[in-house]
C-alpha positions as CSV (number, residue, x, y, z in Angstrom):
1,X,88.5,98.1,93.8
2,X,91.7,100.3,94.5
3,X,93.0,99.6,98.1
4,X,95.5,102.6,98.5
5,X,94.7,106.3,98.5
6,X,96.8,108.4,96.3
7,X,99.7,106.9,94.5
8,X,98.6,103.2,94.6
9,X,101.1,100.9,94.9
10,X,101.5,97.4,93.5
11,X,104.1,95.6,95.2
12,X,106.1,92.1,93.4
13,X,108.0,89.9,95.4
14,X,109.2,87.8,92.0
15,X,111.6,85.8,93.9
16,X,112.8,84.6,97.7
17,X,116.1,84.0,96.7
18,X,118.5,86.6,97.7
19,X,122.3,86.6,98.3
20,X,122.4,87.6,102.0
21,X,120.8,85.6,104.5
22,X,119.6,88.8,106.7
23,X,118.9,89.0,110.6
24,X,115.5,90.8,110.4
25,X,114.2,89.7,106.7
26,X,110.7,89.3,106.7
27,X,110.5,86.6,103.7
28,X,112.9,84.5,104.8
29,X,114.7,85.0,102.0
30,X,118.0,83.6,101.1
31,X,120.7,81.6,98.9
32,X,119.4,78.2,99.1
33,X,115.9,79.6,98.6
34,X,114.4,78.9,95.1
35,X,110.8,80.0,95.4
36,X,110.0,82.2,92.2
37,X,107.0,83.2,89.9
38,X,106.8,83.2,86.6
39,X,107.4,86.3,84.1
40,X,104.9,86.0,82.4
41,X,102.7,85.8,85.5
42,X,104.0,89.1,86.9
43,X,103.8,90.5,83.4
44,X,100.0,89.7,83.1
45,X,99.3,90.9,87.3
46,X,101.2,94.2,86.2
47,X,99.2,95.0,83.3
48,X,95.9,94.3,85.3
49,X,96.9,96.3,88.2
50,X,97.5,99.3,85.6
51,X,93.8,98.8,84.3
52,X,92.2,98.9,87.8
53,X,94.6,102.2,88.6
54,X,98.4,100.8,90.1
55,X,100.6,103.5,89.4
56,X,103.6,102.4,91.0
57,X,105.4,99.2,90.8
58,X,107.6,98.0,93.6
59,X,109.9,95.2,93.0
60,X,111.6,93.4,96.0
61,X,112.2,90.2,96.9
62,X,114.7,88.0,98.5
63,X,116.6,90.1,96.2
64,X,115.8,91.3,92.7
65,X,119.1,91.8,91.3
66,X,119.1,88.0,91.4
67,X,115.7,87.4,89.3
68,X,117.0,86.9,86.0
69,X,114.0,88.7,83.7
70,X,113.8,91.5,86.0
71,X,114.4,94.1,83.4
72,X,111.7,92.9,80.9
73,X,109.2,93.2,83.7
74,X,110.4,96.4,84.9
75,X,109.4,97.2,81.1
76,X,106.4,95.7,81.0
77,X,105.4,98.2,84.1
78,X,106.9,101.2,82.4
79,X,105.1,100.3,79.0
80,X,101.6,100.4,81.0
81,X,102.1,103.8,81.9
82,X,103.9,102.7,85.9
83,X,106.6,104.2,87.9
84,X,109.0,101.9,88.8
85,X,111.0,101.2,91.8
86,X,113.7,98.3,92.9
87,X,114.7,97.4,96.6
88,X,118.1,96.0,96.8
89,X,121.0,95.6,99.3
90,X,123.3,97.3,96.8
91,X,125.8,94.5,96.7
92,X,125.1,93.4,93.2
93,X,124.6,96.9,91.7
94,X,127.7,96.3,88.9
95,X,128.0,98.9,86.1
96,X,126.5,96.4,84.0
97,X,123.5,95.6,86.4
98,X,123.2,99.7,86.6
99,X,123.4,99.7,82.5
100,X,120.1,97.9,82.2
101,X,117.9,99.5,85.2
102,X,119.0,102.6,84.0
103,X,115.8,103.1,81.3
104,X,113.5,100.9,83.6
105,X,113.8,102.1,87.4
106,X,112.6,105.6,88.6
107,X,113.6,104.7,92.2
108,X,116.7,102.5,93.4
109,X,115.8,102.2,97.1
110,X,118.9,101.0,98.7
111,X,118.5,99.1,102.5
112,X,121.2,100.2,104.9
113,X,121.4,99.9,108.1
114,X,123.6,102.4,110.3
115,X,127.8,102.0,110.5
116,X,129.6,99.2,109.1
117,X,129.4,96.9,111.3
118,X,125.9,97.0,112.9
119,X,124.8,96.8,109.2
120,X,127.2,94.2,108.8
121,X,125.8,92.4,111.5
122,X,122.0,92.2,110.4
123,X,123.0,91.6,106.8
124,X,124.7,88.2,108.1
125,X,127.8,89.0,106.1
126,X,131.3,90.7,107.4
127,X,131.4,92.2,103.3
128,X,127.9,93.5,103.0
129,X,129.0,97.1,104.1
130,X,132.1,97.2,102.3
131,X,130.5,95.7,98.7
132,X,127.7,98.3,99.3
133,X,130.1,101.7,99.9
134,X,132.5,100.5,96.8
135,X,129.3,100.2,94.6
136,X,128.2,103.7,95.4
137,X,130.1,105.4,92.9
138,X,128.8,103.1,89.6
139,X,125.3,104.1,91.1
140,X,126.0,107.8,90.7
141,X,127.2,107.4,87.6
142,X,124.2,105.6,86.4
143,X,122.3,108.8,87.1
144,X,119.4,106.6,88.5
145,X,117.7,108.5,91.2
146,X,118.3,106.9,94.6
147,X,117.0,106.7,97.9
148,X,118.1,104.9,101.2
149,X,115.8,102.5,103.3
150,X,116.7,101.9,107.2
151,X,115.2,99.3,109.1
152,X,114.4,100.8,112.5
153,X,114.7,99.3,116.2
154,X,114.6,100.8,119.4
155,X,117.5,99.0,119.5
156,X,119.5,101.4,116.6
157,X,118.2,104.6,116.8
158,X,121.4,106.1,116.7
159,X,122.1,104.8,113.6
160,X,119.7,107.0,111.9
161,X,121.8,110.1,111.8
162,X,124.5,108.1,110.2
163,X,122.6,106.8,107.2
164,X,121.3,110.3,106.9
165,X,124.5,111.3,106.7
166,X,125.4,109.2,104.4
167,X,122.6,109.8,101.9
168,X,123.4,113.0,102.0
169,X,127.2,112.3,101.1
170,X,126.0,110.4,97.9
171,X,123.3,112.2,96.6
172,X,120.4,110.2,97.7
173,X,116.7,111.7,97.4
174,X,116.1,110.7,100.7
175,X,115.9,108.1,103.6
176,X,113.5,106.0,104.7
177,X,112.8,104.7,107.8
178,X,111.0,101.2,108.2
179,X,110.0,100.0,111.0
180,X,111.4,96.3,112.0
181,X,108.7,94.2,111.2
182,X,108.3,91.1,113.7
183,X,107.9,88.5,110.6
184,X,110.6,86.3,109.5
185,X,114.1,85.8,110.9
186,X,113.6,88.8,112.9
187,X,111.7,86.5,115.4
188,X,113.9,84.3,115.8
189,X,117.2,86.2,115.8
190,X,115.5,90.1,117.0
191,X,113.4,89.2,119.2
192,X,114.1,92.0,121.8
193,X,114.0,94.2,119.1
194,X,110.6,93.7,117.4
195,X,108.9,96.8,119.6
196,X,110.0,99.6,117.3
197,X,109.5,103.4,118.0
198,X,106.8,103.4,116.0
199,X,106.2,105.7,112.5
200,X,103.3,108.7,112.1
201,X,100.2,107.2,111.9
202,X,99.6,106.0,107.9
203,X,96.5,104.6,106.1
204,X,98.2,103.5,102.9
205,X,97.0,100.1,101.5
206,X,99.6,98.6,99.3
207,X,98.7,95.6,97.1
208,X,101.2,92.8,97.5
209,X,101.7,89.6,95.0
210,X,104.0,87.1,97.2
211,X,106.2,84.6,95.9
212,X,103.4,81.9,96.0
213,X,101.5,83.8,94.2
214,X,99.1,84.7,97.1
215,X,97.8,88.3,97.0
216,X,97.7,90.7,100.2
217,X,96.4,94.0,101.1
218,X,98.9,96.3,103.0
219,X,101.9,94.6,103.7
220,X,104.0,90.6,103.2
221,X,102.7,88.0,104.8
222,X,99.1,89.7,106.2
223,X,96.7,87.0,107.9
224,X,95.4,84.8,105.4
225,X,92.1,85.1,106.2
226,X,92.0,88.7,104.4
227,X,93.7,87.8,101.4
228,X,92.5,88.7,97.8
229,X,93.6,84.4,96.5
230,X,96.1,83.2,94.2
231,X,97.4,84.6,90.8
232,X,98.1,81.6,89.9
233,X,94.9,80.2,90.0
234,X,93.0,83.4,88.8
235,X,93.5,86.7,87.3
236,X,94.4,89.6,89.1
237,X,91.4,91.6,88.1
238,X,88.7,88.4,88.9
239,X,90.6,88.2,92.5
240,X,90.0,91.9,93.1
241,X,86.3,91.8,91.3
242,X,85.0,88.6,93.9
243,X,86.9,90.3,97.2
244,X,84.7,91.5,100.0
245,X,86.5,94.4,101.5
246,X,84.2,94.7,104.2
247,X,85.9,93.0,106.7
248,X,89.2,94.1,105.7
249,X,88.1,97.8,106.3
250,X,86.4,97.1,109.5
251,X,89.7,95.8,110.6
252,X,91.3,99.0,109.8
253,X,88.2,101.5,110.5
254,X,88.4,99.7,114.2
255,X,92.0,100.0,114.6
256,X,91.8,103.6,113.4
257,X,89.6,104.1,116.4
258,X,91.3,102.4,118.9
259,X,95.1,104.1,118.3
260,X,93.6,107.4,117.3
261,X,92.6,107.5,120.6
262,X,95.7,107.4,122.2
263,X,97.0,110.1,121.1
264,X,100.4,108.5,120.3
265,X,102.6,107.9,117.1
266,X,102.6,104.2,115.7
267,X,103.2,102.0,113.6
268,X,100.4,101.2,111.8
269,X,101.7,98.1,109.8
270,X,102.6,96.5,113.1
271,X,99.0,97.5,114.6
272,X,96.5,96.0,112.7
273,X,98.8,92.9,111.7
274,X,98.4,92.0,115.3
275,X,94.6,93.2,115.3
276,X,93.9,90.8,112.4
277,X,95.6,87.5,114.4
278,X,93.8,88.5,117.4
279,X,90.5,88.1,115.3
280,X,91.9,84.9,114.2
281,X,93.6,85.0,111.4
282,X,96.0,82.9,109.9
283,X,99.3,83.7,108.5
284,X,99.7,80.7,105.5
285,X,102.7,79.5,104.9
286,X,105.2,81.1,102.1
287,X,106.3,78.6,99.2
């Protein structure tokens, strides 16, 4: 069973270990985190999801730069026939980190938030601005196609236009806005900030392979109760063969209904994540 409509999207979280210890970041991801699968794991779930339709690979993390056999899976995807994309904080993006993407990645999808120092101050780290800009000019030269992701608050709207801006002044494809998401550090430390604006109203159904090898529809860390199991435990293709969707799509058929309604934009991430607790189900714990 595919769970996304058009472009379907497979989504790898390979490791939590990351080099920033970030405000708002969902995975509690950091440097004293070790929590990593296997290659050849991810290898084997890549090549599955491209037999039952995946045509887009998405690699985050914790950060990716810092999974050491990140370019042979980024082949692995490209040999099956996958687009590939990397999420990064651009910190690590050295010419020689640029020099292997370079064949492998379709998409470098930068995170930034808004000026220096309000980025500075979600990243955690008074350099994470200033390692990013100086980086900038080995990423153009790369020739990798890049884009920019903003985590959005109600808090920082009016950092959007600067990140824009920015994109603009380094030859990004775009920008994309992502709602915060109230997961992580970002309730503990963004409390007052996990109401976001909302985002136009989206159906997409992402698959998503955790770092414990637990599989997810839509987005990290999604009630437990509607996951697909454990790659570790079985393939890819038996998880997705022995899932019942149904409730799953009720979940989302009922949502639909209920914000539809309303009239208003959304966030539909943030909506039926707090539909699917309210039914009573359980977030498990991320190893």
């Amino acid at each position: 069973m595919k769970l996304t409509g058009g472009q379907a999207v497979l989504q790898l979280h390979p490791s939590r270990r990351c080099n920033l210890s970030c405000r708002h970041c969902y995975s509690l991801s950091g440097p004293e985190v070790d929590a990593a699968l296997p290659l050849a794991l991810l290898q084997q779930v890549t090549r599955e999801a491209a037999g039952l339709g995946y045509r887009v690979v998405g690699v985050s993390g914790g950060e990716p730069l810092l999974y050491p056999e990140l370019p042979p899976l980024l082949r692995t995807a490209r040999d099956a026939g996958m687009r590939t994309t990397v999420t990064t904080n651009g910190m690590l993006l050295t010419e020689r980190r640029l020099s292997e993407l370079a064949p492998l990645t379709d998409v470098l999808a930068i995170s930034l938030d808004g000026h220096p120092d309000w980025h500075n101050r979600l990243r955690g780290n008074p350099r994470a601005f200033g390692v990013l800009d100086r980086r900038m000019k080995a990423v153009e030269r790369s020739g990798i196609p890049c884009a920019f992701i903003k985590t959005l608050t109600l808090e920082n709207l009016a950092e959007l236009e600067f990140v824009v801006a920015y994109a603009q002044a380094h030859g990004a494809g775009g920008v994309q806005v992502h709602p915060l998401e109230p997961e992580g550090a970002a309730l503990d430390n963004l409390a007052e900030c996990t109401r976001t604006p909302g985002s136009l109203f989206s159906r997409s159904s992402p698959l998503v392979v955790e770092t414990d090898g637990r599989v997810s529809p839509l987005t990290y860390g999604f009630p437990d109760t509607f996951a697909l199991g454990d790659v570790r435990a079985r393939r890819l293709t038996d998880l997705v063969e022995s899932w019942d969707a149904g409730p799953f799509l009720e979940l989302c058929a009922n949502v639909a209904r209920q914000l539809e309604s309303g009239g208003a934009a959304f966030n539909w991430y943030e909506e039926i994540n707090r539909q699917a607790r309210r039914q009573g189900g359980v977030t498990a714990p991320t190893g």
